[in-house]
N, C-alpha and C positions, 0 to 999 in steps of 0.2 A: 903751798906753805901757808901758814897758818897766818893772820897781821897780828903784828905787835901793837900795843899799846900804851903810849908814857901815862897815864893814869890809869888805874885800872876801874877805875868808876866809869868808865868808858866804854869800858867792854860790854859783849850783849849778855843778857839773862845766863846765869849756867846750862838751861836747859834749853837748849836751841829753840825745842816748840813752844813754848811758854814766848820767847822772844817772838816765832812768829804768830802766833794765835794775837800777840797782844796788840802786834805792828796792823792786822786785817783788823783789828775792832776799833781803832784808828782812820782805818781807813773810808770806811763807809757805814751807814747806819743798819745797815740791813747786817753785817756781820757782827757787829755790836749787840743787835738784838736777838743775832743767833746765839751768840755766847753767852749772855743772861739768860735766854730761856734754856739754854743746855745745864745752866749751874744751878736751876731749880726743879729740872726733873726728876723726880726721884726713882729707884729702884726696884724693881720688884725681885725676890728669890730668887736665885739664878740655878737653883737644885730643881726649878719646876720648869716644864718645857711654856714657853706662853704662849706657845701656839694654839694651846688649847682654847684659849681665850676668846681666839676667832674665827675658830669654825661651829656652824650648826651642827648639832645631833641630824645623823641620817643625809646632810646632802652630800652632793658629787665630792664638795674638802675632804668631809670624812672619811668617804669613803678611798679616795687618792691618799690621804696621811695615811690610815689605818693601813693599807696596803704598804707604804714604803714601807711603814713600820715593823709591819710582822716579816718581811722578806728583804729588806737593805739594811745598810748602816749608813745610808745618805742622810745629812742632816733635812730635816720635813719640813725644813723652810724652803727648799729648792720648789717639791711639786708644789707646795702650799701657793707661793706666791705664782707659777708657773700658769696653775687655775683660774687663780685670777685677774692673771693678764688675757688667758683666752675666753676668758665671761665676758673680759672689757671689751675683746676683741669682737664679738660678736655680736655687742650693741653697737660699737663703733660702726659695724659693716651694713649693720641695716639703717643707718642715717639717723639713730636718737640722740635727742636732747636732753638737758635738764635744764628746768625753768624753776630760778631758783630766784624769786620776787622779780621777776619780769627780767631776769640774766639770764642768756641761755649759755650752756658749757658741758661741753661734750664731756663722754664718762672715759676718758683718757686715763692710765695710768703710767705712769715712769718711776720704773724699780731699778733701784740694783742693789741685788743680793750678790753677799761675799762671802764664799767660803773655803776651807782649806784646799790647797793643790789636792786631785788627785778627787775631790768629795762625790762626784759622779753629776758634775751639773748639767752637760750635753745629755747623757742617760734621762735623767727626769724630764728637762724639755722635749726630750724625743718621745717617753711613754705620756706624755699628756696630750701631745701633739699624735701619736694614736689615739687615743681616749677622745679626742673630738673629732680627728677624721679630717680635720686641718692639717693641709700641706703647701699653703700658701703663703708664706713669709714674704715681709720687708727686706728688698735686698740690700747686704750689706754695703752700705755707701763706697763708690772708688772714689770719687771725687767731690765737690761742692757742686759740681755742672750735672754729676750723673743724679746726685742725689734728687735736685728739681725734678730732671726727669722723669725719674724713680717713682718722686711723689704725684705726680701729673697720672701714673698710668695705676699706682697703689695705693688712693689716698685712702683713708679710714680703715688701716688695718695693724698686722701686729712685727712689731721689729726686735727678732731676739740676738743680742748682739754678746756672743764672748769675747775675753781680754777687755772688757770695756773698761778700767782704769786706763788701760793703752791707747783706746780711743779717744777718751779723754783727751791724756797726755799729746796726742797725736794734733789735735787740733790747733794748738798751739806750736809744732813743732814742722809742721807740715806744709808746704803750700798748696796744696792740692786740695787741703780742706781748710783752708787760711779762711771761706765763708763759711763754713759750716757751722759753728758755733751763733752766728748772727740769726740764719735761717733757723736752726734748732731752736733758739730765742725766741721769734715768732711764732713757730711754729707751735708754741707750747701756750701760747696769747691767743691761737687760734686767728693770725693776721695773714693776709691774701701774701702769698709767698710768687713773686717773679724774678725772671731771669733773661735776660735778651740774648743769641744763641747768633753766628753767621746766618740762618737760614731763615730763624723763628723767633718768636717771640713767647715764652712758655710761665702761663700765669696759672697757680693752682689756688681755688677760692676755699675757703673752709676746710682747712689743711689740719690734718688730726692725724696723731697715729700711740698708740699704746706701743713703749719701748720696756723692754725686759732685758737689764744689762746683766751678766754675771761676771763676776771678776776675783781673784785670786786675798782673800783680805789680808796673810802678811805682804803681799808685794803693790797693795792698792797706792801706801801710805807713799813709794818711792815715784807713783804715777801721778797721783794730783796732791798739790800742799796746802796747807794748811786754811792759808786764804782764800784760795779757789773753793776749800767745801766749805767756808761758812760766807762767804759772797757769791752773787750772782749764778752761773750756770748751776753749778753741780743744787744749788739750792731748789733748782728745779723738779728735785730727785728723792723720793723714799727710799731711803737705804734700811734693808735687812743686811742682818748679821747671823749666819748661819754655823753654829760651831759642829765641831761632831758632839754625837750623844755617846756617851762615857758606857750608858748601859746595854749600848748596840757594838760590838767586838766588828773588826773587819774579819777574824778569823771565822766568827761564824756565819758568814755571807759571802761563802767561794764563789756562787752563783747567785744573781737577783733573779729571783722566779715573780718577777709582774704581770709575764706575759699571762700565766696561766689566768691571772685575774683580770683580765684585759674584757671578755664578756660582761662582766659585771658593772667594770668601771663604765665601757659602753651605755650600758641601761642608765645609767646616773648621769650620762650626761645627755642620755637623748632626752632625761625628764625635763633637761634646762632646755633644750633646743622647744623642747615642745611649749615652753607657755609661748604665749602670743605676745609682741611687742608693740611697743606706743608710741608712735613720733616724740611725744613728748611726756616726760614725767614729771611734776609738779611736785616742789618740794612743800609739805606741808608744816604750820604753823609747827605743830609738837614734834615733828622733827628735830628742828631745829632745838627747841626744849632739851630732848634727848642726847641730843650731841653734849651740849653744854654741861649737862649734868655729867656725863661719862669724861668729857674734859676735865672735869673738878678732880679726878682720880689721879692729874699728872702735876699736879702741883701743892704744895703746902695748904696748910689752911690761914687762910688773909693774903694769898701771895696772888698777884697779877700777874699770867704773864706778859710779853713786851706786842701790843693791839697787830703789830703788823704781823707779826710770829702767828699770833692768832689766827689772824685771816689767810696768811697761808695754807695753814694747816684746815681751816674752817673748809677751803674749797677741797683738799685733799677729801675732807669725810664727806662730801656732797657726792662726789664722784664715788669713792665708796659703796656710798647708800647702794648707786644705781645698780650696782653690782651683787651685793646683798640679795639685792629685793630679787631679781634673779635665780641666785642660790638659792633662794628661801623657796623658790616657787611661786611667787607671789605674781596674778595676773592684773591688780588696779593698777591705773595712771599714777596715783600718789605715793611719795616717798614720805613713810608715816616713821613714828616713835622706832620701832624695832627696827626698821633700816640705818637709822642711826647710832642707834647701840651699837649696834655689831662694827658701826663703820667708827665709830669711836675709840673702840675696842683695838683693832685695826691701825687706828694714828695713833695711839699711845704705845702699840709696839716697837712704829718706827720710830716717834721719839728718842724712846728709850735706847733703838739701835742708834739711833745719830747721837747719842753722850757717849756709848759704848765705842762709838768709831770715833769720836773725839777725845776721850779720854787716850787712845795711841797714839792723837799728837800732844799730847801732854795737856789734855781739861784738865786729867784728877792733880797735877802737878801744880796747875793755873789756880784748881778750887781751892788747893792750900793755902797756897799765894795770899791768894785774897784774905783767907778765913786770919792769916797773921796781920794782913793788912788791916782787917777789922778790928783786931784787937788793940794797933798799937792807935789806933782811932777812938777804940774806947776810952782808954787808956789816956791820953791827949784831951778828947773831951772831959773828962772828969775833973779835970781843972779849968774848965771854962774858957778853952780856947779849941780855934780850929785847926784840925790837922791839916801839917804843909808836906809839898814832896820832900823835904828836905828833914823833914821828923821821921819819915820812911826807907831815906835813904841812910839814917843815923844808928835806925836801929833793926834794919832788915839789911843782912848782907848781903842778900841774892840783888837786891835792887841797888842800881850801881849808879845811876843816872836821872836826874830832873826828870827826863822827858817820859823815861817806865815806871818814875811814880806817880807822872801826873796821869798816865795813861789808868793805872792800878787804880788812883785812887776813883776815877770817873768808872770805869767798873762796878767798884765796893762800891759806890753812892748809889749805880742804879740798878745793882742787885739787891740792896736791903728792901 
């Protein structure tokens, strides 16, 4: 039954998500300045696929997209990002580094792509997981105890995990993974991960592992809320958004004929298996340069985004690069200029997927909000006084209460 209220200024926001997106940017700094930097990313064409954006002419991407392409109607963010978890995977396995001004940090990736029930996401990971000959997976956690263990006998390798909204949701739900979230924590800091057992004592040092979640994106939103994805864990996470393609029919793909191109994609990947690897790769000056610039493409012109956001994302394209250089073929220690294009290229996809997964808990609702909240700001300053919650709550009906103007207005101040 629903609560009543003797005032109705009292009541929460009309739009539930907007009430909780507003209640997590409250709550902590870190989802404050997810939600500024979501309300400044902009758009690209949504009639063009952007995947194109991040794959090289001629390597093993291409040639895996071009294949789903001309024989599935899977959306080609499934193998797109699939590849790139077992490129990661493969640096991971031979012990490399990136030395990125004397920090080292493994070339880990944590994805999860979402796409419709039914989009064929077990299929993709299974033809890629052909295509490299890879059949040794991360097993799926039973508990917080097995998982240590897991990691003690699997460390540096690849974890592809389905339902993972569920898993999520589970962690919190669950006692049997009541740690797991803690270790997953660490584990993603790259911190010496222990566990004391009846028998033993099980300590894993340099704990790494590239995780690939796939998950269902209308039913994600009922798995983790609002606050969980723009604070701490799920932050941990490049989220793709995989739609179907409108111009690929399911009727005309009764059958995916991949296999027959499975020689092919073979060759493409034995060319990555074949370059030679480096303990360590060194990130170079113009790297760095290159990033930056390709960054500049996700934001307004004069607009900052919010430093920590930044640096998040800064380590995302480092790891990136490693992965890149890779694909590319490329046999030097150093991560130069074009490894970070592409790894640039790559974090402004997911950006853009994390406003698109936020805008279904109600951003584009939030970005209105605001864009009225600015006005009755303007509007109040041009008389030469400052806007109060209570000029917000006079002339915005959705805002009912002191506390979601003062939240609003600290928003608008550090989105402008």
């Amino acid at each position: 039954m629903s609560r009543r209220y003797k005032d109705p200024r009292q009541q929460p926001l009309p739009i539930p998500d907007i009430q909780r997106l507003i209640v997590a940017a409250d709550k902590s700094d870190e989802a404050r300045n997810t939600l500024r930097a979501m309300l400044r990313v902009k758009r690209r064409d949504p009639r063009v696929w952007r995947g194109h954006s991040v794959i090289p002419p001629g390597s093993v991407l291409d040639a895996v997209c071009e294949t789903f392409r001309r024989e599935t109607d899977i959306p080609l963010e499934l193998p797109l990002m699939a590849v790139m978890s077992f490129v990661s995977g493969r640096l991971l396995k031979a012990g490399v580094k990136i030395d990125l001004n004397g920090q080292m940090i493994d070339p880990t990736l944590w994805t999860v792509v979402l796409a419709p029930s039914g989009a064929g996401k077990t299929f993709s990971t299974g033809r890629v997981m052909d295509m490299t000959g890879n059949t040794e997976l991360f097993p799926e956690p039973a508990s917080a105890a097995r998982f240590i263990q897991d990691l003690a006998t699997s460390n540096r390798s690849i974890c592809v995990r389905d339902e993972f909204g569920a898993f999520m949701r589970s962690l919190d739900q669950q006692t049997y993974l009541a740690e797991m979230r803690d270790y997953l924590l660490r584990l993603y800091d790259g911190q010496t991960l222990t566990r004391r057992t009846k028998t033993e004592q099980i300590t894993v040092e340099n704990p790494a592992l590239t995780i690939l979640g796939l998950s269902v994106f209308e039913s994600f939103k009922n798995c983790v809320p609002a606050e969980a994805l723009v604070d701490g864990f799920a932050q941990r996470f490049n989220f793709v958004v995989a739609p179907a393609d409108p111009a690929r029919k399911a009727e005309d793909f009764p059958l995916y004929d991949v296999s027959s191109h499975m020689p092919m994609l073979r060759r493409a990947w034995l060319k990555v298996e074949s370059v030679p690897l480096h303990p360590t790769y060194r990130v170079a000056p113009e790297g760095i340069a290159a990033f930056k610039e390709a960054f500049k493409a996700l934001r307004p012109v004069d607009e900052a985004l919010p430093l920590s956001f930044f640096r998040r994302v800064m380590f995302s394209a480092v790891r990136y690069a490693a992965v890149y250089h890779l694909i590319n073929l490329n046999e030097g220690d150093e991560l130069a200029a074009e490894d970070f294009a592409w790894a640039g290229r790559m974090v402004a996809l997911h950006i853009e997927d994390a406003k698109i997964l936020l805008d279904d808990y109600g951003l584009g609702e939030l970005e209105r909000l605001l864009r009225r909240v600015e006005e009755v700001k303007a509007n109040i300053a041009a008389s030469g006084v400052r806007c109060k919650p209570r000029d917000l709550i006079r002339r915005i009906s959705a805002i009912r209460t002191a506390e979601q103007a003062r939240s609003l207005l600290r928003l608008a101040e550090e989105s402008e």
